[in-house]
C-alpha positions as CSV (number, residue, x, y, z in Angstrom):
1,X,7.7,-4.0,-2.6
2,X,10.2,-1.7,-2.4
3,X,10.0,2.0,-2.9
4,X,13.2,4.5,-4.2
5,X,13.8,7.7,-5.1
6,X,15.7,7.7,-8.4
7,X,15.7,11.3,-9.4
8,X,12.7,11.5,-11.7
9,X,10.1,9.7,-9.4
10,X,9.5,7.8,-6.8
11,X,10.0,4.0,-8.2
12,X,8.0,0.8,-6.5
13,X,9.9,-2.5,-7.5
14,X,7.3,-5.4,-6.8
15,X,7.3,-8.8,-6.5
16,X,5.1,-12.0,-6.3
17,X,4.7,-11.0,-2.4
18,X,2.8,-7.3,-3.2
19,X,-0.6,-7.4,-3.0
20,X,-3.1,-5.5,-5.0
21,X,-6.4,-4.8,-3.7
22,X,-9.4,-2.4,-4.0
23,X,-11.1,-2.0,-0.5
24,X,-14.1,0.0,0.4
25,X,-13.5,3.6,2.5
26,X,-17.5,3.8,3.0
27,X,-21.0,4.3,1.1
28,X,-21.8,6.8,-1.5
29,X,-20.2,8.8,-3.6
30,X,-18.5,10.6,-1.1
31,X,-16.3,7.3,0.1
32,X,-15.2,5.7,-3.3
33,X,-13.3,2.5,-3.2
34,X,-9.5,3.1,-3.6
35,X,-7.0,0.4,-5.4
36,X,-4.4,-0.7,-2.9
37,X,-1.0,-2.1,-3.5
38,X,1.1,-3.3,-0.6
39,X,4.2,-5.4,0.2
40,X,6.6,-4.8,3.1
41,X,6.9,-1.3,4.6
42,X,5.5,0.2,1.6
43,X,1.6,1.2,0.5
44,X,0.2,2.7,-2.7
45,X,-3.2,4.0,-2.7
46,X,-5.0,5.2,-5.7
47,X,-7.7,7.3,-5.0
48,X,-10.0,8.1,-7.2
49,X,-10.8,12.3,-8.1
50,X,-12.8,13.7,-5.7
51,X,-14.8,15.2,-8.4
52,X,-17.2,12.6,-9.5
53,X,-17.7,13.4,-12.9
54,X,-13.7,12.4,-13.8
55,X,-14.3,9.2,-12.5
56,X,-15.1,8.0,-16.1
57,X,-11.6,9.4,-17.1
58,X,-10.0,7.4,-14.1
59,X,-11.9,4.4,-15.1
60,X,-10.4,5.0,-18.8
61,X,-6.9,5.1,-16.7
62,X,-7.3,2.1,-14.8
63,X,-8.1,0.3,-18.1
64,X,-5.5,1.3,-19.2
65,X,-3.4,0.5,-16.1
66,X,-4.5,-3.1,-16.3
67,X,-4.0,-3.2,-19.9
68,X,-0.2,-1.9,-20.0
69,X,0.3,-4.6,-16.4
70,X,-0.7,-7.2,-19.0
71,X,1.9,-6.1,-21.7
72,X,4.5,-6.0,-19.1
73,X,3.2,-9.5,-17.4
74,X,3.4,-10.8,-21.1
75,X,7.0,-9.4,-21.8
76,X,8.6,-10.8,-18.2
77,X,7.1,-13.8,-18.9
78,X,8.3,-14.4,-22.5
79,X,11.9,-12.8,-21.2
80,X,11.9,-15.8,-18.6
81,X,10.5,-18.2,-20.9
82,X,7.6,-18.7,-18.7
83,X,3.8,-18.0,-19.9
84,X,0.6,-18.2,-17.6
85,X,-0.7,-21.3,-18.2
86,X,-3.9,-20.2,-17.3
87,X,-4.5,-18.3,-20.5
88,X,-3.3,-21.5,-22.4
C-alpha cells in the first residue's frame, strides 16, 4: 500500500499484500475496536466517533464501505476478466 498526495486528498493505492483488519484497543465503550488497513510503510486506522451514540451512523458507513469495496471488487474483476470463484 502506497500512500500520495495528489492535490485533493491523500490517495492509498492497495494491493493483494494490504491487510485489513479490526483489532481491539481495550474493554468498554471507552476502547472501541478500530478497522485497520496496512501494507508496507503505510497504516490506516478508522476509528470510530468518540461519541457513542454516532456509532450507529459509522456502522451505516462501514456498510456502506463494504458495500461500495464489493462494487469496485466486482468491476476490477470483470475489467480483468476474472470473477471470485468463491461466489460462483
Amino acid at each position: 500500500m502506497t500512500a500520495t498526495w495528489d492535490g485533493l486528498g491523500l490517495r492509498w493505492t492497495v494491493g493483494a499484500s494490504t491487510e485489513v483488519t479490526v483489532e481491539e484497543t481495550g474493554t468498554g465503550g471507552s476502547h472501541p475496536p478500530v478497522l485497520v488497513l496496512a501494507g508496507g510503510l503505510c497504516v490506516v486506522t478508522l476509528v470510530p466517533p468518540e461519541d457513542q451514540t454516532a456509532w450507529t451512523g459509522c456502522a451505516v458507513f462501514l456498510r456502506q464501505l463494504r458495500d461500495h469495496a464489493e462494487d469496485l471488487a466486482a468491476l476490477l474483476e470483470a475489467r480483468t476478466g476474472r470473477h471470485d470463484r468463491a461466489q460462483g
